[in-house]
BAKEVO-87098 format. One record per atom (N, C-alpha, C): atom name; residue number from 1; residue in three letters; chain; x, z, y. Coordinates in steps of 0.05 Angstrom, whole numbers, plus 5000, padded with zeros to 4 digits. Atoms other than C-alpha are relative to their C-alpha. Example, Ala and Ser with C-alpha at 12.3 -4.5 7.8 and 13.67 -1.06 7.14 Angstrom:
BEGIN
- atome;num;residu;chaine;c1;c3;c2
- N;1;ala;A;5018;5000;4976;
- CA;1;ala;A;5246;5156;4910;
- C;1;ala;A;5018;5000;5024;
- N;2;ser;A;4984;4999;4976;
- CA;2;ser;A;5273;5143;4979;
- C;2;ser;A;4985;5014;5022;
end
This chain:
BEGIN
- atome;num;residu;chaine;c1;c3;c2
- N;1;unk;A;4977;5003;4982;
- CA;1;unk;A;7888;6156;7515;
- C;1;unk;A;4991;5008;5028;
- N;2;unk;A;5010;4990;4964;
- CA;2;unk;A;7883;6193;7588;
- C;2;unk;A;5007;4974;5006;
- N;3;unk;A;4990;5013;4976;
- CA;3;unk;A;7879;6163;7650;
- C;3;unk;A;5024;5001;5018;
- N;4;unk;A;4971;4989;4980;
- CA;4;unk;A;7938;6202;7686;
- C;4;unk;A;5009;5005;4971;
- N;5;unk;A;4986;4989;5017;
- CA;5;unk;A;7981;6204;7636;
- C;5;unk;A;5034;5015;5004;
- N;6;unk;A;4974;4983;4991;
- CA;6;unk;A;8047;6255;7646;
- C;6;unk;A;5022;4993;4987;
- N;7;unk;A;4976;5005;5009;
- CA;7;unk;A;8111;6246;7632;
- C;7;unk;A;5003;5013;4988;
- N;8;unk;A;4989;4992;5006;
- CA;8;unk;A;8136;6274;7577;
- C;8;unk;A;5034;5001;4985;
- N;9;unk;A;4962;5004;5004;
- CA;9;unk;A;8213;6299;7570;
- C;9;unk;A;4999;4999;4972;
- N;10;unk;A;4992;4994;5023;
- CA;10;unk;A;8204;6316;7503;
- C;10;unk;A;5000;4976;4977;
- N;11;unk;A;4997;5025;5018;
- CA;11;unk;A;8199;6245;7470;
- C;11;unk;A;5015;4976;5013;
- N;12;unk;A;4982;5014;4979;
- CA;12;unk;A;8259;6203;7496;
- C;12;unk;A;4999;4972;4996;
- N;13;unk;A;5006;5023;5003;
- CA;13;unk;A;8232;6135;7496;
- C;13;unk;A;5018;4982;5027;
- N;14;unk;A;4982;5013;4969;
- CA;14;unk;A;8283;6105;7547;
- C;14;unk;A;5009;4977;4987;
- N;15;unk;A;4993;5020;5001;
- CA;15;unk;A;8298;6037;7542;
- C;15;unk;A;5036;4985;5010;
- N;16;unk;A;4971;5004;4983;
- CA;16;unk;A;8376;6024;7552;
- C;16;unk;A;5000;4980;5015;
- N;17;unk;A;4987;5030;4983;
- CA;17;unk;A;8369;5950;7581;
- C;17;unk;A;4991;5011;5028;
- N;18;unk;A;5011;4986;4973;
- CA;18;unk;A;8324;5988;7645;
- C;18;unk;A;5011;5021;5011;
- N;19;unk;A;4986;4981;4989;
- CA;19;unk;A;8356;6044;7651;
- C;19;unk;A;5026;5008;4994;
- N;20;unk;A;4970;4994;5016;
- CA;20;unk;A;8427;6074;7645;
- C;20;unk;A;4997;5029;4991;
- N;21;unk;A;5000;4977;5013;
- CA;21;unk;A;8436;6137;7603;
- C;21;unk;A;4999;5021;5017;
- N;22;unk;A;4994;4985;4976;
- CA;22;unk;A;8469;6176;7668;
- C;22;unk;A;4971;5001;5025;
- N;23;unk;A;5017;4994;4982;
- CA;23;unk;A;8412;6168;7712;
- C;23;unk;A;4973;5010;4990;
- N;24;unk;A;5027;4986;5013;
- CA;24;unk;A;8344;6206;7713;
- C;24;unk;A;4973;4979;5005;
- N;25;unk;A;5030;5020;5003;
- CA;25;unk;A;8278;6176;7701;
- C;25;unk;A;4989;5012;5029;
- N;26;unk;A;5017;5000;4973;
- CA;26;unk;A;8238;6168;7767;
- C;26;unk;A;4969;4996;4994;
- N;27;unk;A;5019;5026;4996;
- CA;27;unk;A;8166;6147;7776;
- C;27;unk;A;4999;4988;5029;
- N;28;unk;A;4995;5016;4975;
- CA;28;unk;A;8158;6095;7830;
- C;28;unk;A;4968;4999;5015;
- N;29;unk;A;5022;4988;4989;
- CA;29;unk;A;8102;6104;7880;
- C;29;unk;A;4999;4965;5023;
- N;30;unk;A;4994;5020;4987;
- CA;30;unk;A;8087;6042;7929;
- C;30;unk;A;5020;5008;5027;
- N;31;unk;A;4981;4997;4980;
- CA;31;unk;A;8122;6064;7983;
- C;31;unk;A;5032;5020;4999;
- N;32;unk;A;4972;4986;5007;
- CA;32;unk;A;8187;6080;7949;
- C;32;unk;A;5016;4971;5000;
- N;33;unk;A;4982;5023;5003;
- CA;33;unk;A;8250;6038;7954;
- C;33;unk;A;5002;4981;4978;
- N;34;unk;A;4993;5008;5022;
- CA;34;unk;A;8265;5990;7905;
- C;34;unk;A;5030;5003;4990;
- N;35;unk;A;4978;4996;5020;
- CA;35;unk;A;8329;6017;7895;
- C;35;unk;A;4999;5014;4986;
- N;36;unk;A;4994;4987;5017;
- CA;36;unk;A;8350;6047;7837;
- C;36;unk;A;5019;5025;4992;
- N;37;unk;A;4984;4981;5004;
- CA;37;unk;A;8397;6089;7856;
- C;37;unk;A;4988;5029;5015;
- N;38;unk;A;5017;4978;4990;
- CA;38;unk;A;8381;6160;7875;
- C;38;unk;A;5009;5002;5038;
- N;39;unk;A;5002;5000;4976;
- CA;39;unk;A;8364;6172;7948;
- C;39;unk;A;5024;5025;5010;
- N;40;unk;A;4972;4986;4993;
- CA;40;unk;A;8434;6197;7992;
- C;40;unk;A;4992;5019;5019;
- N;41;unk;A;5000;4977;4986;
- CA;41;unk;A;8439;6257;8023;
- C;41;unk;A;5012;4996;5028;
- N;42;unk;A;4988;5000;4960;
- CA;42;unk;A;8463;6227;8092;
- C;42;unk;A;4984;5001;5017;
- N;43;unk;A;5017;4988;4977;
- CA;43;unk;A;8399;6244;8129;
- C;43;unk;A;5005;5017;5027;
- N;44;unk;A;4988;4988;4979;
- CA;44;unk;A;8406;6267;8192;
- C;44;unk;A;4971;5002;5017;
- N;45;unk;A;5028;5000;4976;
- CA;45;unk;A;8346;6288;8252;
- C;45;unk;A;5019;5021;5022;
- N;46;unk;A;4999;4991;4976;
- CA;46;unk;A;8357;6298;8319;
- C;46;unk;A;5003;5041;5011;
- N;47;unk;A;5010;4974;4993;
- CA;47;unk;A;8329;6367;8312;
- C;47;unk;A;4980;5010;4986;
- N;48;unk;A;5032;4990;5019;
- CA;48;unk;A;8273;6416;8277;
- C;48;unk;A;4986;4993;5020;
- N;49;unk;A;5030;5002;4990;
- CA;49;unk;A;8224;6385;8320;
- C;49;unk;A;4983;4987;4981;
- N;50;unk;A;5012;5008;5019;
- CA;50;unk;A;8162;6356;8286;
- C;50;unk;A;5003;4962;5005;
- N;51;unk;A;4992;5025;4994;
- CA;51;unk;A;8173;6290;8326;
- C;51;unk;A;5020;4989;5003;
- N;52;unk;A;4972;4997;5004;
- CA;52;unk;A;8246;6290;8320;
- C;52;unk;A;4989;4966;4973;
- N;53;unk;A;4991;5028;5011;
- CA;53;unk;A;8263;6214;8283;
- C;53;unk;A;5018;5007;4979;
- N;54;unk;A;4983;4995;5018;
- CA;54;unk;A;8299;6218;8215;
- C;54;unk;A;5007;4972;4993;
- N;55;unk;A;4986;5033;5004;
- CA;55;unk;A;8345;6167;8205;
- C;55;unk;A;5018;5000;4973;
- N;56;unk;A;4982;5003;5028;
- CA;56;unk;A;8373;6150;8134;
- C;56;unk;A;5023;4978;4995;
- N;57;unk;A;4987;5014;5000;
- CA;57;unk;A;8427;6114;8115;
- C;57;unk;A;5001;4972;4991;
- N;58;unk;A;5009;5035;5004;
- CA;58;unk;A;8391;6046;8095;
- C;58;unk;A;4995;4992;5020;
- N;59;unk;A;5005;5013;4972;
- CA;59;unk;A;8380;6032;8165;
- C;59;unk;A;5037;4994;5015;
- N;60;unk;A;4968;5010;4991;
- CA;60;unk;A;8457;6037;8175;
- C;60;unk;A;5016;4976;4983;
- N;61;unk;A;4994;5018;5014;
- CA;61;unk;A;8465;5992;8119;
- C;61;unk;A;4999;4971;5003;
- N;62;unk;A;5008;5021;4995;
- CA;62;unk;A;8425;5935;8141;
- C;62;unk;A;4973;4994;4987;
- N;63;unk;A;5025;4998;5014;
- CA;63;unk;A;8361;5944;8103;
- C;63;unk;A;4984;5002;5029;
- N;64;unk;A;5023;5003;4982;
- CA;64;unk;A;8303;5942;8142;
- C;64;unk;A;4975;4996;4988;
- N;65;unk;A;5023;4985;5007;
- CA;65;unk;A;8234;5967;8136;
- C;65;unk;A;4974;4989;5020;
- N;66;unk;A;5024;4996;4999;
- CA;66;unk;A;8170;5961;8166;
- C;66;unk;A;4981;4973;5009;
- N;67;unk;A;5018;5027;4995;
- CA;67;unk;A;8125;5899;8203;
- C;67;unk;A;5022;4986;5005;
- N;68;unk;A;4982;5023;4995;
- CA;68;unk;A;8163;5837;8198;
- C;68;unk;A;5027;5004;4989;
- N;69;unk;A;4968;5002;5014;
- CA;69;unk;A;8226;5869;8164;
- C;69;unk;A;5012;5014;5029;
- N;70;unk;A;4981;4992;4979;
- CA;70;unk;A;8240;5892;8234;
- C;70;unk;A;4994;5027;5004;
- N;71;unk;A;4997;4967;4993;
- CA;71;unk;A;8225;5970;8232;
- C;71;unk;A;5008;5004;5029;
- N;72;unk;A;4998;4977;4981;
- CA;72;unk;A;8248;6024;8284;
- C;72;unk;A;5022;4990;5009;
- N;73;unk;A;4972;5021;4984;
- CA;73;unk;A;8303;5973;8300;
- C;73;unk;A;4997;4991;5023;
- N;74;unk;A;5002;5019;4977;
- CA;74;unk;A;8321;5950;8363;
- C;74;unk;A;5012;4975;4999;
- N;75;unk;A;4981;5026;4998;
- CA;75;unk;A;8358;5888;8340;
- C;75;unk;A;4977;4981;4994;
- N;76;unk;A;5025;5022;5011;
- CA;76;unk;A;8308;5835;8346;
- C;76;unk;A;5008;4970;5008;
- N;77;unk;A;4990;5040;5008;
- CA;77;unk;A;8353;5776;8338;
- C;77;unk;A;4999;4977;4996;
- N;78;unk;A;5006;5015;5020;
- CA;78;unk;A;8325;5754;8277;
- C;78;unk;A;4975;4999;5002;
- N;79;unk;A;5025;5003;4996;
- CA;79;unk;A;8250;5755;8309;
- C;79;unk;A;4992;4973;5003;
- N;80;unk;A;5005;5035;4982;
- CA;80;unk;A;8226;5680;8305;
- C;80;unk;A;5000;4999;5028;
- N;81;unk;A;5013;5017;4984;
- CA;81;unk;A;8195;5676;8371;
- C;81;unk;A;5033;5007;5019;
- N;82;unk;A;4977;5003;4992;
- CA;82;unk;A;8264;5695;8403;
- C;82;unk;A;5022;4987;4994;
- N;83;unk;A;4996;5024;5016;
- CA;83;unk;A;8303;5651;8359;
- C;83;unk;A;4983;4972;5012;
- N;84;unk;A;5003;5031;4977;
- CA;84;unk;A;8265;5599;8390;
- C;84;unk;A;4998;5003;5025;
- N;85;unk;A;4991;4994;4971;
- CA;85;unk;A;8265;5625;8457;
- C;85;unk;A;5033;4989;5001;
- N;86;unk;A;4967;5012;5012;
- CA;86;unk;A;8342;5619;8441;
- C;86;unk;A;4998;4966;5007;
- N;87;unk;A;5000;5026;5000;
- CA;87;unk;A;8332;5549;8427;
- C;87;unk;A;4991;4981;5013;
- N;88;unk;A;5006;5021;4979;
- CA;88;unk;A;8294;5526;8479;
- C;88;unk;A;5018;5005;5026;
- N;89;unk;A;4980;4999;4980;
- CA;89;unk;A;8347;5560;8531;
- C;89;unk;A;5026;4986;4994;
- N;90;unk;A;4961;5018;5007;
- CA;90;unk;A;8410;5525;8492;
- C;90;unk;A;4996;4969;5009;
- N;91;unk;A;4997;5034;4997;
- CA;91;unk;A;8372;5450;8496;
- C;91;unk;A;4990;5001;5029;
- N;92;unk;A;5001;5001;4975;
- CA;92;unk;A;8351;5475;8568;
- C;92;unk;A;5022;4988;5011;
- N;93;unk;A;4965;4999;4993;
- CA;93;unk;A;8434;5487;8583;
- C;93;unk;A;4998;4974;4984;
- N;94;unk;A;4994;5029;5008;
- CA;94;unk;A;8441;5427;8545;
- C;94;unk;A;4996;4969;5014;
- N;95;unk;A;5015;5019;4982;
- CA;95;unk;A;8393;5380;8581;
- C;95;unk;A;5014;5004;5034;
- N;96;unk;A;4986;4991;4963;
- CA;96;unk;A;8418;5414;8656;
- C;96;unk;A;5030;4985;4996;
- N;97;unk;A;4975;5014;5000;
- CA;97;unk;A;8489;5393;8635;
- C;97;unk;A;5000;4968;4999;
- N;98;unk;A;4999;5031;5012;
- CA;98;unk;A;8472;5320;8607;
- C;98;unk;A;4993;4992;5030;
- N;99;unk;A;5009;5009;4976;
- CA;99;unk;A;8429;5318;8679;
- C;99;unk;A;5019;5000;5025;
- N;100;unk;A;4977;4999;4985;
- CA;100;unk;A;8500;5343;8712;
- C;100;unk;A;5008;4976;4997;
- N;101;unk;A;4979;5024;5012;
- CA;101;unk;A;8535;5288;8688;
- C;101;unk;A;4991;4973;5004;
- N;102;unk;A;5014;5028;4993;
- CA;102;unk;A;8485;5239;8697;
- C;102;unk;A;5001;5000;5035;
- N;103;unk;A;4997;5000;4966;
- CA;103;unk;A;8488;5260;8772;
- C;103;unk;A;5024;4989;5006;
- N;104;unk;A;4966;5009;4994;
- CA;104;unk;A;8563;5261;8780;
- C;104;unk;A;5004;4971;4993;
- N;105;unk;A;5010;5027;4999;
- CA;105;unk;A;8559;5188;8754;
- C;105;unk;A;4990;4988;5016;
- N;106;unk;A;5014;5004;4984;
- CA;106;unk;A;8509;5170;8800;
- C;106;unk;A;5010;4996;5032;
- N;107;unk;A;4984;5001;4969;
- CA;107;unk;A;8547;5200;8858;
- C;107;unk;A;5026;4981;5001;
- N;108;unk;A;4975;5016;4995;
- CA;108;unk;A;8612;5159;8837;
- C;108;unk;A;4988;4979;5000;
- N;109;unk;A;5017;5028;4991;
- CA;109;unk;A;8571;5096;8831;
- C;109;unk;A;4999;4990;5028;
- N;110;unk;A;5001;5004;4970;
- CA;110;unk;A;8547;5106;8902;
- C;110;unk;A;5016;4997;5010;
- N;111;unk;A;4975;5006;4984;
- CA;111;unk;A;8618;5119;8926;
- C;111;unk;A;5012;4983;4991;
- N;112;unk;A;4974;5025;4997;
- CA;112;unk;A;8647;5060;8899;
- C;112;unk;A;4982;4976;5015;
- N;113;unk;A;5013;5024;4979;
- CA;113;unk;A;8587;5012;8928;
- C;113;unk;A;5008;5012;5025;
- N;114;unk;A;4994;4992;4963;
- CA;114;unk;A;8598;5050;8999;
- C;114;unk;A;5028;4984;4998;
- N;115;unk;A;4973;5009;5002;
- CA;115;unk;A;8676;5036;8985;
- C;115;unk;A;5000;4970;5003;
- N;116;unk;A;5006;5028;5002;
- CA;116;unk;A;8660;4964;8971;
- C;116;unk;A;4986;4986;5020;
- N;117;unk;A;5014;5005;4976;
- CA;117;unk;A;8615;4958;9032;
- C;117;unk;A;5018;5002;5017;
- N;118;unk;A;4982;5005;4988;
- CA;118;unk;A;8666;4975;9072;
- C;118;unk;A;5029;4980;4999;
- N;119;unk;A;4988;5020;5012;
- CA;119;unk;A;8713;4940;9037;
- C;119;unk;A;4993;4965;5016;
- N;120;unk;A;5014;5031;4983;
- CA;120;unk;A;8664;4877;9060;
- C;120;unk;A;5007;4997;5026;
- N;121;unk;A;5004;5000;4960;
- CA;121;unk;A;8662;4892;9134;
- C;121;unk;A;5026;5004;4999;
- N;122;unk;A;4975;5006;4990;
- CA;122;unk;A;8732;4900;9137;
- C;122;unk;A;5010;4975;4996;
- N;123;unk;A;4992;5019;5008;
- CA;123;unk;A;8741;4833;9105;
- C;123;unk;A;4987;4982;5016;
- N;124;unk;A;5018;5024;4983;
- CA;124;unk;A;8687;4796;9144;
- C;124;unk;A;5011;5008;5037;
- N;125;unk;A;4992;4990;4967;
- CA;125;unk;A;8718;4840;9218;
- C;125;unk;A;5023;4976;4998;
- N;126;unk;A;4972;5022;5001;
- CA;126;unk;A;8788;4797;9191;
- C;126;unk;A;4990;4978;5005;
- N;127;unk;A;5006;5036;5009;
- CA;127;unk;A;8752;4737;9181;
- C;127;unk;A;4997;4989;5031;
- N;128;unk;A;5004;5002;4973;
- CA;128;unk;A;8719;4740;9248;
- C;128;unk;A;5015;5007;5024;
- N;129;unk;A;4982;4991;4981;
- CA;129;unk;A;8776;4761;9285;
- C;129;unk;A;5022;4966;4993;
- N;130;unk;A;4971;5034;5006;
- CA;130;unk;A;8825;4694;9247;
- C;130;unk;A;4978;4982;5015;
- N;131;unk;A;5018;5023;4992;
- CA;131;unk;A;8755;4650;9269;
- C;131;unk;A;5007;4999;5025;
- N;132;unk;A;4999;5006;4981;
- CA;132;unk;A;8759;4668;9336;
- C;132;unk;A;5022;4998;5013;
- N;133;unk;A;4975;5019;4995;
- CA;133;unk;A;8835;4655;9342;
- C;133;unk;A;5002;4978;4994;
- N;134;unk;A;4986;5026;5009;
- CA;134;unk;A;8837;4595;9307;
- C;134;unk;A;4976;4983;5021;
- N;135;unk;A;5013;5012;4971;
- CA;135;unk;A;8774;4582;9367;
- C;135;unk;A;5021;4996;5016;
- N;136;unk;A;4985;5000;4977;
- CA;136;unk;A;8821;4602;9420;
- C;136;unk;A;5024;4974;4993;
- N;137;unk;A;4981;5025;5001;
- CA;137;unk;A;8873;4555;9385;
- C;137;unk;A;4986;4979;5003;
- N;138;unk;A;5005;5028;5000;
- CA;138;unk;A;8835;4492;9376;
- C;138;unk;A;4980;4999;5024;
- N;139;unk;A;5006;5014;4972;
- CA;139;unk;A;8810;4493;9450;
- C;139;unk;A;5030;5003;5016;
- N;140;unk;A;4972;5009;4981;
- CA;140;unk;A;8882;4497;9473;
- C;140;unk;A;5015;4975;4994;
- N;141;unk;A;4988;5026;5006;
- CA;141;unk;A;8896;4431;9434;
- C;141;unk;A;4979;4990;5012;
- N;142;unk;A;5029;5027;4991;
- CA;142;unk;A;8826;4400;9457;
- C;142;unk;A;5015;4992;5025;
- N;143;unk;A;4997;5012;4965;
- CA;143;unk;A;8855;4405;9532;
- C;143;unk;A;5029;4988;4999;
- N;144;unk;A;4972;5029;4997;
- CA;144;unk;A;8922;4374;9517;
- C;144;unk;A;4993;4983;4982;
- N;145;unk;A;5013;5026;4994;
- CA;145;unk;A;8891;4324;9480;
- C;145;unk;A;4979;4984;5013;
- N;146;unk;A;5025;5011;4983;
- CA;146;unk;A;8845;4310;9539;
- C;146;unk;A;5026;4976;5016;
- N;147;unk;A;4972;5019;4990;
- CA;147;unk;A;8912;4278;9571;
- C;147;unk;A;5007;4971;4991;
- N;148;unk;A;4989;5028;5006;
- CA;148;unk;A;8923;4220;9528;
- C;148;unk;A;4980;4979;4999;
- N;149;unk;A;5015;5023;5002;
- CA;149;unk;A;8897;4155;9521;
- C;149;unk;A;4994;4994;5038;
- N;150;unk;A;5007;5008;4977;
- CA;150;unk;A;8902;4142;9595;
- C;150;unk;A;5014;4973;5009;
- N;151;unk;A;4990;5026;5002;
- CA;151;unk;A;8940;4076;9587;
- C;151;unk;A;4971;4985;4989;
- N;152;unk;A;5015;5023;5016;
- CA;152;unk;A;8880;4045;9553;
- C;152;unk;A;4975;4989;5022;
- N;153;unk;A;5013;5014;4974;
- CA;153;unk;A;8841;4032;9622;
- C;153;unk;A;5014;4974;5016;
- N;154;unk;A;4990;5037;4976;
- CA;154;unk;A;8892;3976;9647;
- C;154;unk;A;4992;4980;4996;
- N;155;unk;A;5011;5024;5011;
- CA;155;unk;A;8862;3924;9620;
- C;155;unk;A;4977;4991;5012;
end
């Protein structure tokens, strides 16, 4: 039995459950797709240059190819370390907002003790304003009751 052994057409050993009748036998090489269907003619390049980019139509599909699955793609979405970049800027915005809110709180707090402080001193200005009338009144009774009891010397 060779080592390279060739394909031959002339003994049709095809297996129906692997293959379908309509399609042609391939061999598969490692760097061939795993699809099965035959490769589409929607190729396209820039240009006959030699560095000219050929773009096939598995890249328009959503397939993706090379380190990490992320090929000649610019969509690097689905790159972990951006994905968590992502996620540390959402519980950033997250945390900044919770820290909003905890402020705004904070500041209404303050303004209801200021409110309430004032509140006081206006209550204690009244107080001290009735004290020192109800002074002025009870020295205007002291001196008219300085008047009486002057019958109680005849004796």
């Amino acid at each position: 039995m060779p080592l390279f052994k060739s394909n031959d057409d002339s003994s049709p050993r095809r297996n129906s459950a692997d293959h379908s009748s309509s399609s042609p036998s391939r061999k598969k090489s490692i760097f061939s797709n795993n699809n099965d269907s035959p490769p589409q003619s929607t190729t396209s390049s820039s240009g006959p240059s030699f560095f000219s980019r050929r773009r096939s139509s598995s890249e328009s599909t959503g397939k993706s190819s090379g380190f990490f699955g992320l090929g000649h793609r610019n969509d690097l979405s689905n790159d972990p370390s951006i994905r968590g970049a992502r996620e540390k800027v959402a519980a950033a915005e997250a945390a900044e907002k919770e820290d909003d809110r905890a402020l705004n709180q904070a500041r209404q707090h303050v303004r209801l003790a200021r409110e309430h402080v004032k509140n006081l001193e206006k209550e204690v200005l009244e107080e001290a304003r009735r004290a020192k009338a109800k002074q002025a009144e009870a020295k205007i009774v002291s001196k008219s009751a300085k008047g009486l009891g002057r019958h109680d010397n005849i004796f």
